[in-house]
C-alpha positions as CSV (number, residue, x, y, z in Angstrom):
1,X,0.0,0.0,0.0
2,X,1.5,3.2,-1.0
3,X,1.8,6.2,1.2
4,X,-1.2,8.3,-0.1
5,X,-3.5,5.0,0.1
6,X,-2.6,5.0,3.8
7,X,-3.2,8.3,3.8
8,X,-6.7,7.4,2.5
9,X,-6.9,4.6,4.4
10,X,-6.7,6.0,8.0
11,X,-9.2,9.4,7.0
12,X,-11.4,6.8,5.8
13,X,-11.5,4.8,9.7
14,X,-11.5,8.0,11.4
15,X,-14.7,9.1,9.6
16,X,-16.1,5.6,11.2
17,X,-14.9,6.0,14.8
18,X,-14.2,9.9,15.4
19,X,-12.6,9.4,19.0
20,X,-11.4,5.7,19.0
21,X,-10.3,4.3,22.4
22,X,-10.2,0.8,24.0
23,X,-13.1,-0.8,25.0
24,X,-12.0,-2.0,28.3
25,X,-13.3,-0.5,31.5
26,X,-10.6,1.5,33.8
27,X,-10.3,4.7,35.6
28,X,-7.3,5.0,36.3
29,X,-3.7,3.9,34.7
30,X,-3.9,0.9,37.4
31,X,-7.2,-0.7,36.7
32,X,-6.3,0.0,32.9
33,X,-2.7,-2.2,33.4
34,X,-4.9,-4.7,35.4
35,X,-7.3,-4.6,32.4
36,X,-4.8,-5.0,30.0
37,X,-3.0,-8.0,31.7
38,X,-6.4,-10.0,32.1
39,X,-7.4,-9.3,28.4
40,X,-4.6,-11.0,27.3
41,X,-6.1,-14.4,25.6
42,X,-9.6,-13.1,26.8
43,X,-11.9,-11.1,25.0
44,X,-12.6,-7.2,26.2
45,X,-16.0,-8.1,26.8
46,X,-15.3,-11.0,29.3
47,X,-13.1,-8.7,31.1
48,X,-15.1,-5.9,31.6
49,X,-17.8,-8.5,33.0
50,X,-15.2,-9.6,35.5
51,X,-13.4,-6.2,36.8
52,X,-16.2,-4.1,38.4
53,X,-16.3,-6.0,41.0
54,X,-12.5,-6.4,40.7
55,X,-11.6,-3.0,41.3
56,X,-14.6,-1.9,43.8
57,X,-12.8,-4.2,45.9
58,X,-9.3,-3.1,44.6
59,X,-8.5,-0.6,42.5
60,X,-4.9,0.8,43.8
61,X,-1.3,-1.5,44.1
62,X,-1.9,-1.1,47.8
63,X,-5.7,-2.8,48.4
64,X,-4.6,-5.6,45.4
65,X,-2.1,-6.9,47.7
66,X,-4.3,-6.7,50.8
67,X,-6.8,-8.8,49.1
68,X,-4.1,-11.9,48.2
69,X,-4.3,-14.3,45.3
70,X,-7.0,-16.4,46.7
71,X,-9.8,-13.7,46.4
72,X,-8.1,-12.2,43.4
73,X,-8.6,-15.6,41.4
74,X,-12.6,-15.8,42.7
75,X,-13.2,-12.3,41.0
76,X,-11.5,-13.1,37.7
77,X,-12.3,-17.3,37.3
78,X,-14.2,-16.5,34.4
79,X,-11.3,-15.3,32.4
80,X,-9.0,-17.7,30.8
81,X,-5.8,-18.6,32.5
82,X,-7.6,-16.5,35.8
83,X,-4.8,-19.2,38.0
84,X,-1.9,-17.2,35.8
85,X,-3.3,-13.8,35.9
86,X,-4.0,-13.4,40.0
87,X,-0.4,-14.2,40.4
88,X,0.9,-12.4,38.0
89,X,-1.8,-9.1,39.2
90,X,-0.3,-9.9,42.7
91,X,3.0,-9.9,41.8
92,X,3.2,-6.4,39.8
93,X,0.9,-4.5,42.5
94,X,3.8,-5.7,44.8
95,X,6.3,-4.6,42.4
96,X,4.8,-1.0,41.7
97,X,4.8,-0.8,45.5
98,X,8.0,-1.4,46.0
99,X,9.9,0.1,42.5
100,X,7.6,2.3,41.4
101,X,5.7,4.8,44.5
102,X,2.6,2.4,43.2
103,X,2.3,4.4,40.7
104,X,2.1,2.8,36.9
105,X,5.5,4.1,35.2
106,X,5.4,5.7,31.8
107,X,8.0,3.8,30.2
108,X,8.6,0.7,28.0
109,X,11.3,-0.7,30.0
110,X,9.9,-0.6,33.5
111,X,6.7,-1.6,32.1
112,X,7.8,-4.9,30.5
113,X,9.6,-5.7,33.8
114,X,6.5,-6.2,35.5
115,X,5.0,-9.6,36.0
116,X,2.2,-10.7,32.8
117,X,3.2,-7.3,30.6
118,X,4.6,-8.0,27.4
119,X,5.1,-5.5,24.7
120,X,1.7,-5.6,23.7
121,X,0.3,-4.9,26.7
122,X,3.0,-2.0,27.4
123,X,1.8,-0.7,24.0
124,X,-2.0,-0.2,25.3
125,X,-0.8,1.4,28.5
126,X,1.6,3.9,27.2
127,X,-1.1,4.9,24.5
128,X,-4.1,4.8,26.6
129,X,-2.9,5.7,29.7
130,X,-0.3,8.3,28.6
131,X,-1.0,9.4,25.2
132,X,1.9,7.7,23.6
133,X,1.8,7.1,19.8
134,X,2.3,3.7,20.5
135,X,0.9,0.6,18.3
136,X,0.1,-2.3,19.8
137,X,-0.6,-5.5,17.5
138,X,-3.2,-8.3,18.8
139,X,-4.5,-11.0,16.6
140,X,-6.9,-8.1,14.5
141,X,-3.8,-5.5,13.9
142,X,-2.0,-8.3,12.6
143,X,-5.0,-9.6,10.7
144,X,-5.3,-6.7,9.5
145,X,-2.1,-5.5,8.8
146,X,-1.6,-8.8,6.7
147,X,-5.1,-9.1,4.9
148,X,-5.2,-5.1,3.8
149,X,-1.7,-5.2,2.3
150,X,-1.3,-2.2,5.1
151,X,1.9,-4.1,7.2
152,X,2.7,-7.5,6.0
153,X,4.6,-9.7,8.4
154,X,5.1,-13.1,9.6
155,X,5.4,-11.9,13.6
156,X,3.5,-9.2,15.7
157,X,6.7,-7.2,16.1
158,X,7.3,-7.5,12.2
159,X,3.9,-5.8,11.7
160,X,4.5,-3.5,14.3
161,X,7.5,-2.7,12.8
162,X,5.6,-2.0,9.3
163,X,3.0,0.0,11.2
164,X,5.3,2.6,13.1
165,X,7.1,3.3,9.9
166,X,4.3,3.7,7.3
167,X,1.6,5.1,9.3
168,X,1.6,9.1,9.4
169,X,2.3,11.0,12.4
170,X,-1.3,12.5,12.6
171,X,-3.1,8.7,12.6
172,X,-0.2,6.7,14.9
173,X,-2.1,7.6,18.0
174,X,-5.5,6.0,17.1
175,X,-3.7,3.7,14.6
176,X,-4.3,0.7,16.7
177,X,-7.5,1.4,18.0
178,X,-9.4,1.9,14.3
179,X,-7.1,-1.4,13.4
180,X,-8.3,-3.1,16.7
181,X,-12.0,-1.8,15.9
182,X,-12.4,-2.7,11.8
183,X,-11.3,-6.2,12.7
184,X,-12.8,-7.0,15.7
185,X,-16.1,-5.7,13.8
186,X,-15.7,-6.0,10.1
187,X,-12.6,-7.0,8.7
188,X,-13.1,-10.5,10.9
189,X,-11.3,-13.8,11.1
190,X,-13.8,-16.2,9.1
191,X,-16.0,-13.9,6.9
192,X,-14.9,-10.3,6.4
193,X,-17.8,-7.9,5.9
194,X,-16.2,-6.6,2.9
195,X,-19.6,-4.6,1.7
196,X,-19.5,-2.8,4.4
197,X,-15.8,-2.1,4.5
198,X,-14.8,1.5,4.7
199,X,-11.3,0.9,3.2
200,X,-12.1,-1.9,0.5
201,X,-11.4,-0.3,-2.4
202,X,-7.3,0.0,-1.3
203,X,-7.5,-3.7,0.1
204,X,-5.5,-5.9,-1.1
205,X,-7.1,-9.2,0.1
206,X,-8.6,-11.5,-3.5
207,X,-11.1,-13.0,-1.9
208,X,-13.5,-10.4,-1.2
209,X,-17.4,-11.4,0.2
């Protein structure tokens, strides 16, 4: 896809979803990492089912800890890998309390160091929580990315890659939300809604429905 398609292609999502943004449920830059974290494998929506009562009970490093791993598993055992996750939640509240002032750091490295964040997830919480142009590639960005023509590659970081160089400055902030949002609602895994696809015209994928 050539520069002034991508150009195209980006105007084109933002005229579907004006003000882009994840769809999980935080308030703060700790219930959004605790979001993030539980999301991975999981769908948004089974997440945001699980983590009101989550973070009514907890939603700072401090009152995590205090409830244990125990209680932290009952509140998430509907998400996959929930025995995984409580640890791993445990473990970085304990870590931001003891590194970090429990507060969320604003930086790749120190994110990635924490127990259950990969680059994906520090990807969401650098561009959600502090406005970082970030990209962050899940199964629809790279879907996506692939099936467009937009940011071929064989691995996430390849696409990722692909992604931070060709899209322009003024879209890189929402980039992985409209990617996130057209595949997760029409550009999806078994049948693509091509019809109804915003950007079909500068797709590259043959077998369009």
């Amino acid at each position: 896809m050539k520069p002034d398609q991508i150009e195209i292609f980006f105007e084109r999502l933002a005229r579907t979803q004006p003000a882009p943004k994840t769809e999980l449920e935080f308030a703060s830059p700790f219930t959004l990492l605790v979001a993030v974290v539980l999301s991975a494998q999981a769908t948004d929506a089974s997440v945001n089912k699980a983590t009101p009562a989550l973070f009514a009970a907890a939603d700072t490093p401090e009152k995590m800890l205090a409830l244990g791993e125990e209680r932290i598993r009952g509140f998430i055992k509907t998400i996959g890998l929930f025995n995984t996750k409580a640890k791993n939640i445990l473990a970085l509240s304990r870590l931001l309390i003891e590194r970090h002032a429990s507060q969320v750091p604003n930086e790749r490295a120190a994110l990635e160091a924490l127990p259950g964040v990969g680059r994906k997830t520090a990807n969401v919480v650098l561009n959600e929580a502090f406005g970082v142009p970030t990209i962050a590639v899940d199964t629809h960005v790279f879907r996506v990315g692939n099936r467009t023509g937009l940011a071929p590659g064989k691995t996430p970081m390849a696409v990722e890659q692909k992604l931070d160089k060709r899209v322009p400055a003024r879209w890189k902030k929402g980039a992985h939300h409209w990617l996130i949002l057209h595949g997760r609602y029409v550009c999806t895994a078994r049948k693509p809604d091509c019809p109804h696809c915003a950007v079909r015209e500068l797709c590259r994928f043959k077998a369009k429905t």
